[in-house]
C-alpha positions as CSV (number, residue, x, y, z in Angstrom):
1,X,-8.4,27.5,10.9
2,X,-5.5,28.7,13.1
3,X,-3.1,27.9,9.7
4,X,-5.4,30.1,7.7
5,X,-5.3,32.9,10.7
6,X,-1.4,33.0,11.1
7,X,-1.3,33.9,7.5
8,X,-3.8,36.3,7.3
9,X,-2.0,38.2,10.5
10,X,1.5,37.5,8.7
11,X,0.3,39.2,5.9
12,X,-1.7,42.1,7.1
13,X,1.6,42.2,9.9
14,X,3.5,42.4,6.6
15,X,1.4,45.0,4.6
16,X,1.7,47.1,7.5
17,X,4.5,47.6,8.0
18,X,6.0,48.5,4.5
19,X,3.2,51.2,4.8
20,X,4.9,52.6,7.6
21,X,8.7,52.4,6.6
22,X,7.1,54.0,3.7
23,X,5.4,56.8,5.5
24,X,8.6,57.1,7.4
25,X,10.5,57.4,4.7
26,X,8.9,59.9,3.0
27,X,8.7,62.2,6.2
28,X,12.5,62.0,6.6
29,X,13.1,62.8,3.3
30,X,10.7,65.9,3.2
31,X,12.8,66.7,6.4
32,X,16.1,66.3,4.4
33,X,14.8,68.2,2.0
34,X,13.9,71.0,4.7
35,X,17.3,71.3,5.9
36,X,18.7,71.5,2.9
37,X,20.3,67.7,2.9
38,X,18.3,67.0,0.1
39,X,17.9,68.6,-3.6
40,X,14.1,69.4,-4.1
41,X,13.7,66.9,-6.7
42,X,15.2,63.7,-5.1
43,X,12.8,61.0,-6.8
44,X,12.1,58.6,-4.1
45,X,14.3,55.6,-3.3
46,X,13.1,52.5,-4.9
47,X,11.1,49.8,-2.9
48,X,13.4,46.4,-1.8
């Protein structure tokens, strides 16, 4: 049981936070693209 529990946490842990790198992300580069850093139709950077 605690085996099976580590693993569900690792991976919920895990899922998490790509979601908020991801989120992240995406709010700096709408900020980039505020100030001008950025051209309009940057495509996002791909996922590692």
């Amino acid at each position: 049981m605690e085996t099976n529990f580590q693993r569900e946490f690792v991976e919920t842990e895990g899922f998490r936070r790509i979601a908020d790198a991801s989120e992240l992300e995406q709010r700096e580069n709408r900020l980039l693209r505020a100030g001008g850093f950025l051209p309009p139709d940057t495509p996002p950077s791909p996922s590692v």
